[in-house]
VODRENVO-72029 format. One record per residue (C-alpha): residue in three letters; x, y, z. Coordinates in pm, whole numbers, padded with zeros to 5 digits, always signed. Example, Ala and Ser with C-alpha at 12.3 -4.5 7.8 and 13.67 -1.06 7.14 Angstrom:
<nodes>
Ala+01230-00450+00780Ser+01367-00106+00714
</nodes>
This chain:
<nodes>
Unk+04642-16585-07635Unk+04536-16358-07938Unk+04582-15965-07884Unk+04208-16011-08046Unk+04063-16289-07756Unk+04274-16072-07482Unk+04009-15820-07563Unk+03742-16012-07557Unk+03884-16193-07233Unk+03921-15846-07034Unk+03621-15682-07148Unk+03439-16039-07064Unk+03642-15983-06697Unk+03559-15601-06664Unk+03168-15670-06746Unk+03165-15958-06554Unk+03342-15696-06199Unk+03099-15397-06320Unk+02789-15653-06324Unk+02855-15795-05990Unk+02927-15482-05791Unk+02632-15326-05928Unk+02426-15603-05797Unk+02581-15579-05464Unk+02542-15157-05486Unk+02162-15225-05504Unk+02172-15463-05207Unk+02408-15227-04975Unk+02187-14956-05089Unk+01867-15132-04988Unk+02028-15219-04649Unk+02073-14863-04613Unk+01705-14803-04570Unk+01750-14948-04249Unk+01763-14793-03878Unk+02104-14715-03717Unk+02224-14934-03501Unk+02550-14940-03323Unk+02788-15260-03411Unk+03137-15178-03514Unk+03244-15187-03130Unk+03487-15465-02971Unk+03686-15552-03320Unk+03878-15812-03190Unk+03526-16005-03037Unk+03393-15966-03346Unk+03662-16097-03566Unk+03704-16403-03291Unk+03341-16473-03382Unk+03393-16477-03746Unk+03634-16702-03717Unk+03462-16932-03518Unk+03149-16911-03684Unk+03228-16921-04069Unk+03598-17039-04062Unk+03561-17277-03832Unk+03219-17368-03871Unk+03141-17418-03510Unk+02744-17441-03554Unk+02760-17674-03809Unk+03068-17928-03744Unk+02923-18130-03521Unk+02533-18119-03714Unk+02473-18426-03922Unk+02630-18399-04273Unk+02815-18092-04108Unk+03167-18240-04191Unk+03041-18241-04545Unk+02969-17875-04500Unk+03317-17832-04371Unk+03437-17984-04651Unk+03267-17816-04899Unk+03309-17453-04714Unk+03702-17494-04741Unk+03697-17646-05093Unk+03545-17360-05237Unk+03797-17135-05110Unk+04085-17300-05240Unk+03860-17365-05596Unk+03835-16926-05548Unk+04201-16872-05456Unk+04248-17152-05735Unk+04064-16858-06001Unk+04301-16612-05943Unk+04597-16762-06114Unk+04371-16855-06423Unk+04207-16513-06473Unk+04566-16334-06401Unk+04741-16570-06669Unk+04456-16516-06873Unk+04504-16108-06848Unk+04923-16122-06862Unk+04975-16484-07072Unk+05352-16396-07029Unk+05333-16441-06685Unk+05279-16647-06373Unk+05074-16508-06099Unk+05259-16454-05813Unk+05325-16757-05495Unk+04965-16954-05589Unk+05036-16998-05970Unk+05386-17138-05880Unk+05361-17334-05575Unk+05302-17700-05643Unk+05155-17748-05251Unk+04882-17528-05333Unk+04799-17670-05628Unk+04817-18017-05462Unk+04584-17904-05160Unk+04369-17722-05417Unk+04350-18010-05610Unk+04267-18274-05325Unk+03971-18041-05170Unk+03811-18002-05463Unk+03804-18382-05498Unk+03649-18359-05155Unk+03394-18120-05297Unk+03284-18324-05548Unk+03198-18610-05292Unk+03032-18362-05083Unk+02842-18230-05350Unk+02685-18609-05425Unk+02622-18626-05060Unk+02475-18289-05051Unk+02230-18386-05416Unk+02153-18729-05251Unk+02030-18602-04941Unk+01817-18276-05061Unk+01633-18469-05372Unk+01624-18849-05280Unk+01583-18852-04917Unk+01429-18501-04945Unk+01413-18336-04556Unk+01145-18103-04561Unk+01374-17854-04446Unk+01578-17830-04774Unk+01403-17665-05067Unk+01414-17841-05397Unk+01400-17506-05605Unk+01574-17471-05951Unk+01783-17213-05747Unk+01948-17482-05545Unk+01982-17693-05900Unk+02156-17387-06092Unk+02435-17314-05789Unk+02547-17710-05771Unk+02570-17736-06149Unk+02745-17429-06169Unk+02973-17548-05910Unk+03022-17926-06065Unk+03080-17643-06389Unk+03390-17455-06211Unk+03534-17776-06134Unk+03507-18016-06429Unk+03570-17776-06629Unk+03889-17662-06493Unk+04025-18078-06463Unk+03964-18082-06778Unk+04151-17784-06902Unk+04433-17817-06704Unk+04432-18188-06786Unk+04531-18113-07121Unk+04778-17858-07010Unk+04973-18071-06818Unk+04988-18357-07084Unk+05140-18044-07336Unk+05352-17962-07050Unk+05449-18276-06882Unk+05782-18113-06783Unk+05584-17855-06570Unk+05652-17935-06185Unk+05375-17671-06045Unk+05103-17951-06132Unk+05274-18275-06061Unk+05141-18327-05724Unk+04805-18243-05863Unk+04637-18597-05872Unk+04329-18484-06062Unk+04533-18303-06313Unk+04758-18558-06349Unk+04449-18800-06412Unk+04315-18603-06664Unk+04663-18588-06841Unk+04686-18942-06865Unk+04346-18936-06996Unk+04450-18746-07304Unk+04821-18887-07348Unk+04713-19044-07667Unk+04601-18706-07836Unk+04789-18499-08052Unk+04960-18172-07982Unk+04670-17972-08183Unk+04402-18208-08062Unk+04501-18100-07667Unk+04554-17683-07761Unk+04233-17735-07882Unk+04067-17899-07568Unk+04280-17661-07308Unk+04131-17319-07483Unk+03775-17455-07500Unk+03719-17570-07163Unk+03961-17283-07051Unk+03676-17018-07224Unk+03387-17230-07103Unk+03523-17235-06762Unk+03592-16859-06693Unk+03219-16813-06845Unk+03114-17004-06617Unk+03273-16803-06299Unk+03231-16495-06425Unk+02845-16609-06453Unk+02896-16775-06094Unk+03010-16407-06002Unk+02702-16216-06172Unk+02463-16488-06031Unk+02555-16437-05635Unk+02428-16168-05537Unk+02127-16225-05729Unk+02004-16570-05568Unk+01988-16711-05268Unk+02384-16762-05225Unk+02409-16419-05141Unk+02461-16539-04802Unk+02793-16614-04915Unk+02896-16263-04951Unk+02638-16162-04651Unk+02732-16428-04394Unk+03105-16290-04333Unk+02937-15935-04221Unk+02630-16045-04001Unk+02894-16326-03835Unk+03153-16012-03770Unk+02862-15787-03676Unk+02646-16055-03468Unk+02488-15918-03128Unk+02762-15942-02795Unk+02529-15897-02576Unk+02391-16203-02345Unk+02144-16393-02597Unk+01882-16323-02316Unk+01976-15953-02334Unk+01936-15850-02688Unk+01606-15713-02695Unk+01715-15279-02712Unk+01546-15017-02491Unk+01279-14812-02661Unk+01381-14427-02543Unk+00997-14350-02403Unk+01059-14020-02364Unk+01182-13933-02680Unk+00947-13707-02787Unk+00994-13710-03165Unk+00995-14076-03179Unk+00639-14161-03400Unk+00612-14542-03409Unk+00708-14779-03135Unk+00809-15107-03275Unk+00853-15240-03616Unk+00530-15210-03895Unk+00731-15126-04162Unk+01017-15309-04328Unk+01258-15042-04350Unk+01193-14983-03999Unk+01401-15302-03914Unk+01773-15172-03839Unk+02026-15256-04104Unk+02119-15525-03917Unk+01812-15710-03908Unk+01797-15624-04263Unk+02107-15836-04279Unk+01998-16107-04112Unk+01739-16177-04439Unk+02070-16170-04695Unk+02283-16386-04469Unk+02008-16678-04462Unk+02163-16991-04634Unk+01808-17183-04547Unk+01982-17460-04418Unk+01616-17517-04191Unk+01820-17596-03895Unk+01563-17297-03739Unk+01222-17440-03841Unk+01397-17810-03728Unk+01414-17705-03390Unk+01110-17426-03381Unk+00818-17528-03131Unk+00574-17347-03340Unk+00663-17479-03665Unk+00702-17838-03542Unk+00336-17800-03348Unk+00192-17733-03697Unk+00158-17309-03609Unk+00163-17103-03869Unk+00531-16940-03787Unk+00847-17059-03993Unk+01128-16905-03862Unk+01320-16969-04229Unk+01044-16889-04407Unk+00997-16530-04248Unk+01368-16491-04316Unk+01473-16569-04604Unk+01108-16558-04782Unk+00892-16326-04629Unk+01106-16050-04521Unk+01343-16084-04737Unk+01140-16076-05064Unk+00888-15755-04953Unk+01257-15571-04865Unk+01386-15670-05177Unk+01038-15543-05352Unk+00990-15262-05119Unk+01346-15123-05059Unk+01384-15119-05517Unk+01092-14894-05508Unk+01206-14670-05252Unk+01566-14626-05412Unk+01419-14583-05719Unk+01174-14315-05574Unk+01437-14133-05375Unk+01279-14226-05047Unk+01388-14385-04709Unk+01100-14459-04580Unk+00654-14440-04631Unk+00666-14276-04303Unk+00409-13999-04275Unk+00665-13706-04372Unk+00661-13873-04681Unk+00296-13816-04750Unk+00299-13599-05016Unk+00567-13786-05251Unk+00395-14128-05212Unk+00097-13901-05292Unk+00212-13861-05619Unk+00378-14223-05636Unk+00021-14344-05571Unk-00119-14122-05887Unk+00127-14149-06160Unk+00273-14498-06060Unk-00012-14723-05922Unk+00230-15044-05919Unk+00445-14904-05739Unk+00242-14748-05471Unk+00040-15096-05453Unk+00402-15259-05351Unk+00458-14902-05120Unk+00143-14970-04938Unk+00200-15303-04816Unk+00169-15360-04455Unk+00448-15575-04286Unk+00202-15717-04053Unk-00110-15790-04221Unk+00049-15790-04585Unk+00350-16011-04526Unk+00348-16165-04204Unk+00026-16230-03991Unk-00059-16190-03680Unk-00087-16577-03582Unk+00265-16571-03718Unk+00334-16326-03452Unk+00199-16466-03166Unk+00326-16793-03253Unk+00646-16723-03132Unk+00743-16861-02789Unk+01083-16675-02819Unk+01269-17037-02701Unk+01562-16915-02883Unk+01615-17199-03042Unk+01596-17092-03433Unk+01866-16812-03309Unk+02070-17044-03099Unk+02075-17345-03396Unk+02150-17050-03670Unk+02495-17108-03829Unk+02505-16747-03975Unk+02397-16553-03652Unk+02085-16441-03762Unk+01858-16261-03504Unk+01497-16418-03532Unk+01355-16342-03183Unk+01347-15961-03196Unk+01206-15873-03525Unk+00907-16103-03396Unk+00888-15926-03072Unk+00937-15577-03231Unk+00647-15673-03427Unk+00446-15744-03116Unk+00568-15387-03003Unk+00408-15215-03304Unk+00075-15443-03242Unk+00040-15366-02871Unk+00183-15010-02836Unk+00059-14872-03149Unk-00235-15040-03276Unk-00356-15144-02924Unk-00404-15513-03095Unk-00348-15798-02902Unk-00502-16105-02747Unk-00777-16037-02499Unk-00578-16327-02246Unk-00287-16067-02235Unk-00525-15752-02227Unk-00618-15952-01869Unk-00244-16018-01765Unk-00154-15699-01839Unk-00417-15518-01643Unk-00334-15755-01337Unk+00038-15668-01339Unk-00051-15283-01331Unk-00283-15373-01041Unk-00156-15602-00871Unk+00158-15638-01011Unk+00148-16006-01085Unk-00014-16193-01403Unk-00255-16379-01214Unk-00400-16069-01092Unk-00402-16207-00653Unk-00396-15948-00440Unk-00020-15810-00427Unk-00101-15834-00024Unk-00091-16187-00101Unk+00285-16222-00194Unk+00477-16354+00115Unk+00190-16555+00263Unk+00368-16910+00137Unk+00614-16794+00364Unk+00393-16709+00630Unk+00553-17031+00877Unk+00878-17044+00727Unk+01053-16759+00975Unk+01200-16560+00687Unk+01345-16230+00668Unk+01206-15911+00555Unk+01474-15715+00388Unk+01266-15378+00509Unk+01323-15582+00851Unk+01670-15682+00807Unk+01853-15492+00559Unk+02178-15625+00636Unk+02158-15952+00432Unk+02414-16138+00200Unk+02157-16230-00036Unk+01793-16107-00171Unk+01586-16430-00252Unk+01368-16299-00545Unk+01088-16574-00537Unk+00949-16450-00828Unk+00523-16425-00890Unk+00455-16794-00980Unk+00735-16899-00697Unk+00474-16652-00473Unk+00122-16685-00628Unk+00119-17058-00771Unk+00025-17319-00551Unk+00257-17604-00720Unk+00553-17320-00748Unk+00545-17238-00413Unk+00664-17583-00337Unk+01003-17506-00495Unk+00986-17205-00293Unk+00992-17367+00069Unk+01218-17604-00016Unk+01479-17367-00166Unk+01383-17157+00123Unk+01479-17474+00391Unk+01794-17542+00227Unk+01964-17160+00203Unk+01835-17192+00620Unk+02015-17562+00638Unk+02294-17417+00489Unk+02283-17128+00714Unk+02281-16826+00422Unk+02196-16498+00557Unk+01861-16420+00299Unk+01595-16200+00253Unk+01277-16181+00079Unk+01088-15836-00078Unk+00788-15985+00079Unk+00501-15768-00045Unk+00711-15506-00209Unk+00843-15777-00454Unk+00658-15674-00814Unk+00660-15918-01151Unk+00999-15857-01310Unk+00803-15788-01653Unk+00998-16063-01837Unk+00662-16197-02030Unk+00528-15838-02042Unk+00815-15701-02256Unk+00823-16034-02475Unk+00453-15986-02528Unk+00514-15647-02652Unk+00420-15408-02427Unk+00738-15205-02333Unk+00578-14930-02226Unk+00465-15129-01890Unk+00761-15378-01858Unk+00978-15066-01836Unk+00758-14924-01553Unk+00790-15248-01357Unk+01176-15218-01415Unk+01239-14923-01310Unk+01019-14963-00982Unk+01192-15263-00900Unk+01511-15110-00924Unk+01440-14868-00750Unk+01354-15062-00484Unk+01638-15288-00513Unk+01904-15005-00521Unk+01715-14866-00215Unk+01783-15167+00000Unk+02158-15177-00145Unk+02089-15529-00303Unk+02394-15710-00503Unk+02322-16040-00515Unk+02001-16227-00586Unk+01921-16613-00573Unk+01586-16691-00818Unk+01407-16992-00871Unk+01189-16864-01244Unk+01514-16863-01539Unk+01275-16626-01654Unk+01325-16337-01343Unk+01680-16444-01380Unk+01714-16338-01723Unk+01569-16028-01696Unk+01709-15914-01354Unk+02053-16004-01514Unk+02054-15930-01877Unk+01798-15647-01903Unk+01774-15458-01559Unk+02123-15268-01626Unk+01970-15067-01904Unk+01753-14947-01609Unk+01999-14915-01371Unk+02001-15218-01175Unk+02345-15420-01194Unk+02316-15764-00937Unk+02465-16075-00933Unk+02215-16243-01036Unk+02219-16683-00994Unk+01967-16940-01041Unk+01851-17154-00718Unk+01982-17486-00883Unk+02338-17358-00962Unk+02336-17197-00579Unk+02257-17538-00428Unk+02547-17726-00626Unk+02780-17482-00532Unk+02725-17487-00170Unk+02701-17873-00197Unk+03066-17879-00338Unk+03180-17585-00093Unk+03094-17860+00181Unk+02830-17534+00352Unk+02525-17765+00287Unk+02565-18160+00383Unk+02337-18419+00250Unk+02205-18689+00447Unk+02174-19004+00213Unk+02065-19269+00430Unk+01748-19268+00418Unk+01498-19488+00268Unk+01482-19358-00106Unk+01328-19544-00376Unk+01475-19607-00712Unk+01341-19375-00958Unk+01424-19294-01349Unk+01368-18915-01368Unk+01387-18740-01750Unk+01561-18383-01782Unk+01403-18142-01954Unk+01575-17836-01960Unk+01445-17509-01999Unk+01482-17257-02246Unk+01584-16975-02043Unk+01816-17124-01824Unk+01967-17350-02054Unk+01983-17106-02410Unk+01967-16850-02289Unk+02217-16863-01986Unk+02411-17189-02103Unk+02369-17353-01725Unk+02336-17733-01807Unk+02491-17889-01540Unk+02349-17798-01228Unk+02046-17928-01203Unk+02221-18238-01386Unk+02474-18282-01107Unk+02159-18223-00795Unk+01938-18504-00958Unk+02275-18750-00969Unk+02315-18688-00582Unk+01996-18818-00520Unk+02034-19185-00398Unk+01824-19414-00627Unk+01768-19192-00927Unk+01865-19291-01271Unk+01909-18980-01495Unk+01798-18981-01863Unk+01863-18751-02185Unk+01533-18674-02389Unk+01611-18690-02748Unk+01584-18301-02792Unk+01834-18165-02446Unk+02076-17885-02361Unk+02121-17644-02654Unk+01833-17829-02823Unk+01577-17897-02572Unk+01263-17850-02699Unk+01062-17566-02535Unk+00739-17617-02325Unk+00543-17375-02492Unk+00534-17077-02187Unk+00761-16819-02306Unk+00728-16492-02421Unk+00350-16496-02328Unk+00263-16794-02439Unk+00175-16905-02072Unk-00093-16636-02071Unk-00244-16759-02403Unk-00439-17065-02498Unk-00307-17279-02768Unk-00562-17355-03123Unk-00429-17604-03257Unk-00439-17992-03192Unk-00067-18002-03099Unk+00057-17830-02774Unk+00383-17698-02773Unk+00360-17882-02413Unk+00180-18215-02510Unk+00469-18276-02754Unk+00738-18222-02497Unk+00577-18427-02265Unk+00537-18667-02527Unk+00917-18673-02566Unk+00951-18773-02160Unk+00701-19036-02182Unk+00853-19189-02460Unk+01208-19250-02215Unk+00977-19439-01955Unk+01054-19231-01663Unk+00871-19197-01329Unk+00983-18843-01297Unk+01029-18510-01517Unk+01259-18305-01383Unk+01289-17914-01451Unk+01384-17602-01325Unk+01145-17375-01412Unk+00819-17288-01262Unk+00660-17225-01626Unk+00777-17537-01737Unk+00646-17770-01387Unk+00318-17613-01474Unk+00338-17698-01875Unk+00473-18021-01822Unk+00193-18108-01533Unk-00079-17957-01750Unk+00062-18240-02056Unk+00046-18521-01864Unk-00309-18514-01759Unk-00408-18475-02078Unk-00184-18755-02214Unk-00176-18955-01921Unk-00535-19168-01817Unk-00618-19021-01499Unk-00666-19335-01318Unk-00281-19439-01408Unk-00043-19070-01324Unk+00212-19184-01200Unk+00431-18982-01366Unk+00538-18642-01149Unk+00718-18352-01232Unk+00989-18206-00988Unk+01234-17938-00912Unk+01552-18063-00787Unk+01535-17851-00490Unk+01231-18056-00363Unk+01445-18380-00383Unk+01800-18218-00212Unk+01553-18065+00093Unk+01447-18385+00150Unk+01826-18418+00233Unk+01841-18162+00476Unk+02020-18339+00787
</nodes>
């Protein structure tokens, strides 16, 4: 190369750095806006996640089209590791870049997965624009990254192509089968003919990944420099236990919840960069797929992400972290000498950019977080949200207004006297733990498992088998409040932190350690969210109690009876299944039922598709023509079962509620059960 074109070539190189980090300064620097938050503990975790998140592509292996994915992930970091070598040789032409630009293995590898690429890329074009999901975007964005990418590569056989045929002696490219194609492509030209061909495509290629380079962190793929951080820096806590204490008494703290974008914690901010829209969220979102307004990839990667982008410029530009109120006076002056900006300053987060039927939407299922191949964190923006709404702006649906009042009075969402509680166990003969203190295990039943005439079914059965099985148990009886689980979801942390600490207070006073629950929902919170409070228990769900003592041999099963053959459907629920990964208890108690034929819906385990009742939901009535609940029911009817089985009393009620609407009255036959109700039946 020219002294005069080695210029050209390192300034071209030099621009090409100075661009790119500039454009990831601004980004860094907008994700600086956001609130502190604590992630750069447990190193080794963290790396252990990266690696099985974004090395090995754990989320999205096993998806459909995922080994393409695979393929395509690995072949563009040998096609990267493949640039060094050119852009070295092209800075020092004297000489070879060191263990990559001489090792014909690499170059064969390199060389085979970018083959692979290629095919994966015609998959990948095939399946976005001719069978056209409606989860993949057809933007010129997506258009611009795959040509630049068929760019890189065909540009690079070509000029190496020729290289090889003027060097045919060369051994670092003879295992190369591409190269070596292209070579015997051009065997027939002349010596001048193939310089000629190696420079162009040689300049035309390192424009093109130097404009590749430029072009990243200004599109959508900047989730390929933003994935490798929120992977390494994804939440460790229990997916149930993410959602982080408000400090009430914090007496300088002025807004409770999230109203403003920068208010999000850099994290969260993260989340919005990382976002490759792959759609696998919205795919498996309840709202979304019900026809609600809320799109969990939408409000990530378009909604939030394009008011931070717009809001955080403006504030970096301005000097400011924040339109909090102690910035009054300098977005005083924004607002007079720079209308634009203050008209982009001014924009509310809710209201502005995401609405409140977006907000409310949310059933927080889990499922967009669970399905999310980059870790993002969709659930808790959507409740902080709710925080803001409820705790700030007193702004929320008159349904909860009534729930909430009930649990302050009576300390259940249903709003029955709390005197109430323990009458379903009024014939039962069970303990008092004010009574009888000295018991192995607290039975937490739980306000629907107390208050809810179908739930309290679930109760006396689990109740009759811990007695079969001779367990020493006790019940709070009246003292028993609602754990708060729907309360904090709905917003309100202010009273779900009242109930928490009363309850542990309560359960710390009676020495309690272990805890058997029928509701996933008191599970959850007892387990994941009561130790911020205080309140550490070992916490287990009624199903995975039963199949435990089952295979300990401490409760025996009498199958001889007369059962009838019956096809029962599974539907898991969200909050014992996501949330707490147990799949196979209430699995294995249905199979020891004599007679009963156990069936997958289409949507089960990680991907079961929600009944509509979380995170407030249950309390609120539904607009639209499509119930989150009709649809799942929709999906049991559809495997011709006589039974659907679950294990939550939310879900009994949701999945009851479906079938009489989609069910003729005069032909239900079709029932919805706990397991425990079949096992007592059992009892010997």
């Amino acid at each position: 190369m020219r002294l005069g074109w080695l210029i050209v070539f390192t300034l071209m190189t030099v621009l090409a750095i100075l661009s790119f980090s500039k454009a990831l300064k601004k980004k860094l620097g907008i994700l600086s806006l956001g609130a502190k938050e604590e992630r750069f503990d447990n190193p080794n975790q963290r790396f252990m996640n990266f690696v099985k998140l974004v090395l090995g592509q754990s989320k999205l292996i096993n998806e459909p089209y995922g080994v393409v994915h695979f393929i395509i992930f690995w072949g563009f970091i040998f096609i990267c590791l493949g640039e060094l070598p050119l852009i070295f040789e092209g800075l020092f032409p004297a000489y070879s870049f060191p263990i990559l630009g001489t090792n014909r293995y690499f170059y064969m590898i390199k060389d085979l997965m970018t083959a692979l690429v290629i095919v994966g890329l015609c998959f990948g074009l095939i399946r976005r624009w001719v069978i056209k999901p409606a989860h993949l975007s057809r933007t010129p964005e997506a258009a611009i990254i795959v040509s630049l990418i068929f760019g890189v590569i065909v540009t690079e056989w070509i000029g190496s192509g020729a290289k090889v045929a003027l060097e045919p002696s060369n051994s670092v490219y003879s295992l190369a089968i591409m190269y070596q194609s292209f070579a015997t492509l051009f065997s027939g030209l002349n010596t001048h003919t193939l310089e000629l061909i190696e420079s162009a495509f040689w300049w035309i290629h390192m424009l093109i990944v130097f404009g590749f380079l430029v072009y990243i962190p200004n599109s959508k793929h900047m989730h390929l420099l933003a994935v490798h951080p929120n992977t390494y820096f994804s939440s460790l806590k229990p997916i149930g236990g993410q959602i982080e204490k408000i400090d009430l008494e914090d007496e300088e703290l002025t807004e409770l919840g999230v109203n403003r974008i920068e208010s999000f914690t850099w994290k969260q901010l993260l989340d919005s960069f990382a976002c490759g829209e792959c759609g696998r969220c919205m795919n498996n979102c309840p709202a979304n797929i019900s026809g609600k307004p809320l799109n969990p990839k939408r409000l990530i990667s378009r909604q939030l992400k394009d008011h931070l982008l717009e809001k955080g410029a403006v504030l970096n530009a301005k000097g400011l972290t924040s339109t909090s109120d102690e910035n009054a006076d300098a977005l005083a002056e924004i607002a007079e000498n720079d209308p634009q900006a203050s008209e982009i300053l001014q924009k509310s987060l809710i209201g502005d950019i995401v609405s409140e039927e977006e907000i409310w939407a949310c059933t927080t299922c889990m499922s967009c977080q669970v399905q999310c191949p980059v870790a993002n964190e969709h659930v808790n923006k959507i409740i902080n949200m709710r925080q803001s709404l409820v705790m700030m702006d007193s702004n929320f649906p008159q349904e909860l207004q009534t729930s909430f009042r009930n649990v302050e009075n009576n300390a259940n969402p249903w709003g029955i006297g709390y005197t109430e509680r323990a009458n379903w166990a009024s014939e039962l003969d069970i303990k008092l733990i004010s009574e009888h203190e000295n018991v192995d295990y607290l039975f937490w039943v739980g306000c629907a498992g107390s208050f809810d005439s179908r739930a309290q079914k679930v109760s006396v059965a689990v109740s009759k088998i811990l007695k079969a099985a001779g367990i020493n148990f006790a019940i709070l009886g009246t003292e028993e409040k609602c754990c708060g689980d729907f309360v904090r979801r709905s917003g309100n942390e202010y009273l779900f932190q009242t109930a928490a600490i009363e309850n542990v207070e309560i359960l710390n006073n009676y020495n309690v350690k272990k805890i058997i629950t029928t509701c996933p929902h008191c599970l959850n919170t007892l387990k994941n969210e009561y130790p911020d409070f205080g309140g550490n228990y070992e916490v287990i769900h009624h199903t995975q109690f039963i199949d435990q003592l089952i295979k300990d041999g401490k409760l025996v099963l009498n199958s001889k009876g007369d059962f009838e053959p019956q096809r029962i459907v599974y539907h898991d629920s969200c909050y014992l299944g996501r949330y707490q990964q147990e799949f196979n208890s209430p699995r294995a108690l249905f199979n020891m039922v004599p007679g009963v034929e156990l069936v997958e819906m289409d949507r089960h385990h990680n991907k079961s598709f929600c009944c509509g009742a979380g995170g407030g939901r249950m309390w609120l009535e539904e607009q639209n023509d499509q119930r989150v609940n009709n649809l799942r029911v929709e999906q049991a009817l559809d495997k011709n079962a006589e039974v659907i089985g679950a294990n939550c009393p939310f879900c009994i009620t949701m999945m009851e509620d479906g079938i009489k609407d989609k069910v003729d009255a005069d032909k239900q036959t079709v029932k919805v059960l706990d397991p425990a109700e079949l096992i007592a039946k059992m009892i010997s």
